[in-house]
N, C-alpha and C positions, 0 to 999 in steps of 0.2 A: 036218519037220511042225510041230514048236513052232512057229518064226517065222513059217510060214506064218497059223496062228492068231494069235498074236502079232500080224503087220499085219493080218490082217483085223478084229481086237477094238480095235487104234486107229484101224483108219481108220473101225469104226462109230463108235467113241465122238467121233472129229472132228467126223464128221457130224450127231450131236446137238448138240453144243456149237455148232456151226455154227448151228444154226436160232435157238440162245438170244442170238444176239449182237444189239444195234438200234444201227442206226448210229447217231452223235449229229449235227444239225445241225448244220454250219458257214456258217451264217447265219441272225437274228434271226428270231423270228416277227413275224408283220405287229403292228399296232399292236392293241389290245386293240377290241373289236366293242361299240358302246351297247346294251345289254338294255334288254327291257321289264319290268321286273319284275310276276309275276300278283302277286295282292293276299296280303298278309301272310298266314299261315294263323292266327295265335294270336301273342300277345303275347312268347313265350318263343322267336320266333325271329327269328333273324339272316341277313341274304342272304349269300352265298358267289359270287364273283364267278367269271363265266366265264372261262375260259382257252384258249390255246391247246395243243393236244396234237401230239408226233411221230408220227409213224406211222412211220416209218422211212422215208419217204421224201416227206412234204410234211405241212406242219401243218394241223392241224380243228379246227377249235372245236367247243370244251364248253362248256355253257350254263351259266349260273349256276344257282342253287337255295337258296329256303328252306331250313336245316337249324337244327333244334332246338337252343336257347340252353345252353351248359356253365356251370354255374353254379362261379362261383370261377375259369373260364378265360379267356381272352382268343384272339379266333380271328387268326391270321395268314394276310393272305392269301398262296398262292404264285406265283411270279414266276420269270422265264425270267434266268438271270445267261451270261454268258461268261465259261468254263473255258479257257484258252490260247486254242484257234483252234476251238475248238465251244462251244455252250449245251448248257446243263441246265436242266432244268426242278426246280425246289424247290419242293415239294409244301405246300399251305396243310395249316395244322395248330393245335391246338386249343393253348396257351398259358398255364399252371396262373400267375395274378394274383400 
């Protein structure tokens, strides 16, 4: 009776882990999409450029957007690299001067 519980408590816990896995692209996403930028909102902000996203199974574009200026920061945009024989996606992030 143990083992019986036993595989059934790993093969559910498989089966969660299962759903958390996203496969990684093994090829680049398209070239980056021209925005229109709407009009500044206020002085204190900086545009954040659109990206492409995985989905796990084909890329989408994310628009860019206004976002409110870090003072003392520097924003980095992020950028799609090649890891062996997939991309990652490296997340834009805010950069202390």
């Amino acid at each position: 009776m143990k083992k019986t519980t036993w595989a059934v408590l790993l093969g559910f816990i498989f089966v969660l882990l299962a759903g958390c896995v996203v496969a990684r692209p093994s090829f680049a996403p398209p070239p980056l999409k021209k925005e229109v930028r709407a009009v500044k909102p206020g002085p204190n902000f900086i545009w954040t450029s659109g990206h492409w996203k995985w989905s796990g199974s084909k890329y989408y574009w994310v628009s860019g957007r206004w976002t409110k200026n870090r003072r003392s920061h520097t924003w980095v945009t992020g950028h799609w690299a090649r890891k062996g024989n997939h991309w990652v996606y490296i997340k834009g992030h805010w950069r202390r001067r």
